[in-house]
C-alpha positions in Angstrom: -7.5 5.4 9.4 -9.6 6.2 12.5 -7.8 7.4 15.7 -7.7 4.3 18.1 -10.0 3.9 21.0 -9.9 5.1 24.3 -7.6 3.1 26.6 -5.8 1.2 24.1 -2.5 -0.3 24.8 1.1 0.8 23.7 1.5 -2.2 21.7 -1.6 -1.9 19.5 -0.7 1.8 19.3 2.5 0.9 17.6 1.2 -1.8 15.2 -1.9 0.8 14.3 1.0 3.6 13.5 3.1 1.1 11.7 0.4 0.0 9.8 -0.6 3.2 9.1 3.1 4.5 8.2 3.2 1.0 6.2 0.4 1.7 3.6 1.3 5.6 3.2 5.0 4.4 2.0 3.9 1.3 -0.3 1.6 4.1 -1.9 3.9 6.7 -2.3 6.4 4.8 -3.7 4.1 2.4 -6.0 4.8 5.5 -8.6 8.1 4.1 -8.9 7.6 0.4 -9.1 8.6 -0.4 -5.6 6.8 -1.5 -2.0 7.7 -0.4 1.4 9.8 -3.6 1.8 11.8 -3.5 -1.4 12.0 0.5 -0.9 14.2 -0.4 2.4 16.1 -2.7 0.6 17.2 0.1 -1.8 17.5 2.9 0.6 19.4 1.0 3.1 21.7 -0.3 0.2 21.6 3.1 -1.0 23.6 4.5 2.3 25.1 1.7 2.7 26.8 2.2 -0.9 27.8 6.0 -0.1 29.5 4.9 3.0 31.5 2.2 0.5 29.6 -1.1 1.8 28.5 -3.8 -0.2 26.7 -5.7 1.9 25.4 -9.6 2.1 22.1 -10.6 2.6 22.1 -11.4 6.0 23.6 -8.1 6.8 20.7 -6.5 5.3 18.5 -8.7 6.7 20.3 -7.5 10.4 19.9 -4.1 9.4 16.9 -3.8 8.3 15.0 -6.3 11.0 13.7 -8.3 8.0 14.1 -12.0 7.7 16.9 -13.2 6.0 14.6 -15.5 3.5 12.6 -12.3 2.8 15.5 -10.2 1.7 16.3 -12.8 -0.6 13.1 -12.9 -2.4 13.0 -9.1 -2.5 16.7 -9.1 -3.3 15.7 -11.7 -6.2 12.4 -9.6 -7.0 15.0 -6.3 -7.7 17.4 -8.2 -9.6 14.7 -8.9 -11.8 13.6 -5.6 -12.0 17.2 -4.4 -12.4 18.1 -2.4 -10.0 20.2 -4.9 -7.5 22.6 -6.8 -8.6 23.4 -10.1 -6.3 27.1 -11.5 -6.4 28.8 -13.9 -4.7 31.2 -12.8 -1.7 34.9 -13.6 -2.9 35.7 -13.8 1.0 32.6 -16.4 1.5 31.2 -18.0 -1.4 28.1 -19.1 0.8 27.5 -15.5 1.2 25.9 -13.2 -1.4 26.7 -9.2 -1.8 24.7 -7.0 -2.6 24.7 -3.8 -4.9 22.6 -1.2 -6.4 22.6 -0.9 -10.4 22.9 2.6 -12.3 19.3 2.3 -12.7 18.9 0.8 -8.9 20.8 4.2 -7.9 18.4 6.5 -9.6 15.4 5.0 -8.7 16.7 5.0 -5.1 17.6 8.6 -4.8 13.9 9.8 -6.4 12.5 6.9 -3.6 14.1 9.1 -0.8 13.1 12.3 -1.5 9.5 11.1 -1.9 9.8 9.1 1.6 11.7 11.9 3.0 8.5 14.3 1.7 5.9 12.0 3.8 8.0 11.6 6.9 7.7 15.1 6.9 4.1 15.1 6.3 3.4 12.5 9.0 5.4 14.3 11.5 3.9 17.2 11.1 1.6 16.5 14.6 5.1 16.4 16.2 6.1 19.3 14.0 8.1 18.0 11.0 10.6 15.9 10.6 13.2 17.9 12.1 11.4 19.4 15.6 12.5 18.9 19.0 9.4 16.4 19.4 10.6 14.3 16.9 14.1 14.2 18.2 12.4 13.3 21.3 10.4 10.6 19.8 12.5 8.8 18.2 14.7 8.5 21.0 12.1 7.0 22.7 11.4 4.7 20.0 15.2 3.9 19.9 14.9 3.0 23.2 12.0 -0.2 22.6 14.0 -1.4 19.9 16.9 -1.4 21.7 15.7 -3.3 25.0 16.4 -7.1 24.5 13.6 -9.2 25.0 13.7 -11.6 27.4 11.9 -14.8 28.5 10.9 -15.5 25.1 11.0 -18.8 23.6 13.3 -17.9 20.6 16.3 -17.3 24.1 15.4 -20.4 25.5 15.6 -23.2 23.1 
């Protein structure tokens, strides 16, 4: 991608690196069978399982800032593909859990190395994934996601 022009605006700055960020997951991990969005399903289900979580749906949805509806179609996409298996929660039987296979657990770990890899790579300008400017930025990026919005429509119907 080219660099963005002159006096462009924080917002289209973020879309442009997200976008960016975007493609160079969904081609690093195509190799494996998965896109960026079904690669954070498995990663995020992937901590989530060493920590001893099985989580629903919406959970993952929460976590992961995807729609709920979305995570159900990739949910449905990896069952398929066999590495998620979807169950109903014993404690809500509306609710469905979610769980890595074998296979899901595998594919997962070899997904995080190779994301882990191009983080690095991408951070580089910042030097890597682990320098100071990093830390720093992603603070800062902590920070916007963790404003609320407010005025929007969705807080005032």
């Amino acid at each position: 991608m080219s660099s963005a022009p002159e006096g462009a605006t924080p917002g289209f700055l973020v879309w442009r690196l997200s976008m960016k960020w975007r493609v160079a997951v969904d081609r690093a991990v195509a190799p494996l069978g998965l896109t960026h969005a079904q690669y954070s399903l498995v990663a995020t289900l992937s901590g989530m399982h060493r920590s001893g979580r099985r989580p629903s749906q919406r959970q993952l949805a929460d976590h992961t800032g995807l729609e709920a509806l979305y995570v159900s179609k990739l949910a449905r996409t990896l069952e398929a593909a066999g590495l998620v298996d979807r169950t109903r929660d014993p404690a809500d039987p509306r609710a469905v859990q979610l769980s890595l296979t074998a296979r899901g657990q595998d594919v997962a770990r070899q997904a995080i190395q190779v994301v882990q890899r191009l983080h690095d790579q991408l951070l580089q300008p910042l030097g890597g994934l682990d320098s100071a400017r990093t830390k720093d930025f992603t603070r800062e990026l902590r920070t916007l996601l963790d404003a609320p919005l407010t005025g929007t429509e969705e807080e005032q119907s």
